[in-house]
N, C-alpha and C positions, 0 to 999 in steps of 0.2 A: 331605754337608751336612745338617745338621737340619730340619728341618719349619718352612718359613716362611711366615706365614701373612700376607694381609693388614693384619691389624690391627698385627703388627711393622712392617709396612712405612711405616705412616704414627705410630710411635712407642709403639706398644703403650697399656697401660691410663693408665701416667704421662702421655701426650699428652694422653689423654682426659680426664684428668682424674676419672677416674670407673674402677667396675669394669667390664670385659666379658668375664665368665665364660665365657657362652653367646650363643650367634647372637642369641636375644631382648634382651640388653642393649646388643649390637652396633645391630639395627635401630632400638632405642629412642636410642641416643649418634646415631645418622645423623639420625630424627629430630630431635631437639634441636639438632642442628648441630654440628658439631665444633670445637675451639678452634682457632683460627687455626695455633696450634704444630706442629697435625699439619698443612699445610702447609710448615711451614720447616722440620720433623724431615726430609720426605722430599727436600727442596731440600740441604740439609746432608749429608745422608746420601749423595749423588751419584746417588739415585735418576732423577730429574727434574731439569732444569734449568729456572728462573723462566720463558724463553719457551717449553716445555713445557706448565707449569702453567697458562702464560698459554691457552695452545691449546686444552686439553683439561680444565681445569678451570674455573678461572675468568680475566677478561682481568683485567692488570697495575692498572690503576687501581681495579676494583672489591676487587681482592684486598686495596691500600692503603686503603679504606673500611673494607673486614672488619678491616683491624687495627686500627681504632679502635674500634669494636664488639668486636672478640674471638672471635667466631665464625662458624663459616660457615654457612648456608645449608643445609637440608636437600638442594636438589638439590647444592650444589658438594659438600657431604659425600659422596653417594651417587656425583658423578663421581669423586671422588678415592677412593673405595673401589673404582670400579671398574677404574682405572689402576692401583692395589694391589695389586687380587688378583691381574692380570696380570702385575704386576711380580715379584710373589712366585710364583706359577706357573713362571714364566721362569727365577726363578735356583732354582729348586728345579729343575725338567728341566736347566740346562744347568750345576749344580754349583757357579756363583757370581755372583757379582753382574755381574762385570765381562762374562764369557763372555753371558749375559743381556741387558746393555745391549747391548753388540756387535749381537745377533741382535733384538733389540725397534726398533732405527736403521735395519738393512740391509732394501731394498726384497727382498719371496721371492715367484717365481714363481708358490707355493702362494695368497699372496693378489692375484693381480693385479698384478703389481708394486707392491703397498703398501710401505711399510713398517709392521710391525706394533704401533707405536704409532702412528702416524697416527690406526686403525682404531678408536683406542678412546673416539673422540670419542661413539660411539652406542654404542648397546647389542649391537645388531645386532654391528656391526662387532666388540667385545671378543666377544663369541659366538665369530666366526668365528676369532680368535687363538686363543681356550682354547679350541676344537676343534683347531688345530692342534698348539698346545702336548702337548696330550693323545696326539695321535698320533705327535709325536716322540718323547714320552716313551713311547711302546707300542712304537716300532722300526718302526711301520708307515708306509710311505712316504709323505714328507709333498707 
């Protein structure tokens, strides 16, 4: 599999509507707020499903707001890059998207019996996923 980065995950530069070369353009687009579309790229895409997004990004009604506005929120940005990275983390250790979903749904003993999107409502919690991701992908028991 190729190098999949967050920013693919939520539709790459065309989502954004804008350049993100480098992380500095990246942090400045999260400021700004992202266009709503990187929400429905990563819903389309099979990434997350709307009650997901609901959970972990933003709730269903306020999302409907954002879409009359057209963009989101610096924090709903910042959450939804952080359900991203993980996302993309995940099918990059486990070779694709689906094999990934699979493993981000199922409760692991490694967190508590979480499941490891659950976790990624905090910061803390995506922490402890990409540590574990990290260690799967090292061989080292997770």
């Amino acid at each position: 599999m190729v190098a999949l980065t967050a920013l693919d995950v939520v539709g790459g530069q065309a989502a954004l509507g804008g350049p993100a070369a480098s992380s500095r353009d990246l942090i400045a687009a999260v400021r700004r707020g992202f266009p709503v579309r990187t929400i429905e790229h990563v819903i389309e895409s099979g990434r997350m499903t709307l009650a997901e997004i609901d959970e972990l990004v933003l709730p269903r009604k306020t999302l409907s707001h954002r879409r009359k506005i057209g963009t989101l929120t610096t924090e709903q940005s910042d959450r939804l890059m952080r359900a991203a990275r993980v996302i993309a983390e995940a099918e990059v250790t486990f070779g694709s998207q689906d094999k990934a979903a699979a493993w981000l749904r199922r409760a692991t003993v490694a967190l508590d019996g979480e499941k490891p999107l659950a976790l990624l409502d905090t910061g803390e919690g995506a922490a402890q996923v990409e540590a574990l991701l990290g260690r799967i992908a090292h061989g080292i028991a997770a």
